[in-house]
C-alpha positions, 0 to 999 in steps of 0.5 A, a space after each residue: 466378908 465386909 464390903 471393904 474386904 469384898 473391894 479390897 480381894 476384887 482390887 488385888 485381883 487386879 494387881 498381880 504382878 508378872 516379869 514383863 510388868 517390872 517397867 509398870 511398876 515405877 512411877 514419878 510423884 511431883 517432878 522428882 520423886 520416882 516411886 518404885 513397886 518392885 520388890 513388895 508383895 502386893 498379894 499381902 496386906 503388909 506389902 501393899 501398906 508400904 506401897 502406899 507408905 511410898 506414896 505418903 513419904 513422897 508427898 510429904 517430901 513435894 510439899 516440904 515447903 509449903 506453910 501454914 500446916 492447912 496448906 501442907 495438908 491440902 498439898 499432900 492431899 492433892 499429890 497422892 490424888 495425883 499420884 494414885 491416878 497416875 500410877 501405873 494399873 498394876 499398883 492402882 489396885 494395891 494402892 486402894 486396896 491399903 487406903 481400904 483397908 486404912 480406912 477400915 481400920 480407922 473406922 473400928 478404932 472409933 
């Protein structure tokens, strides 16, 4: 098992997912994007990456508006920095978990 995949298992291990949890599992992105883990299994690859596919599309629709394309990217970058440090513990783990294995990913296609 790879570093990553050591992180990544260690990470999911602290997002599972009770009844009572539901409350945690939404938080606000910007001043008007509520983003919403419900309805994902967070226990799957698959379910985390659209987690964090959330998070992409919610910063990309905050910064819209800002021009030139550097200042677009810095905007997305600080949100999701933003966004990852304020979600709720339960999706934290999930959430860096995908950007670990995105980044693994992207590492072996080089």
């Amino acid at each position: 098992m790879t570093r990553t995949h050591a992180l990544a298992a260690l990470l999911l291990s602290l997002t599972i997912i009770t009844p009572g949890a539901a409350e945690e599992q939404r938080w606000e992105i910007g001043s008007a994007f509520l983003i919403r883990g419900t309805g994902l299994d967070l226990a799957t690859a698959g379910g985390r990456e659209r987690l964090l596919r959330r998070v992409d599309r919610a910063s990309k629709a905050v910064c819209r508006g800002e021009r030139p394309q550097a200042e677009f990217e810095r905007c997305v970058a600080d949100i999701r920095v933003k966004a990852l440090a304020t979600a709720p513990r339960l999706l934290r783990g999930a959430l860096h978990a995908a950007l670990a294995a995105r980044e693994e990913t992207r590492l072996a296609a080089r």
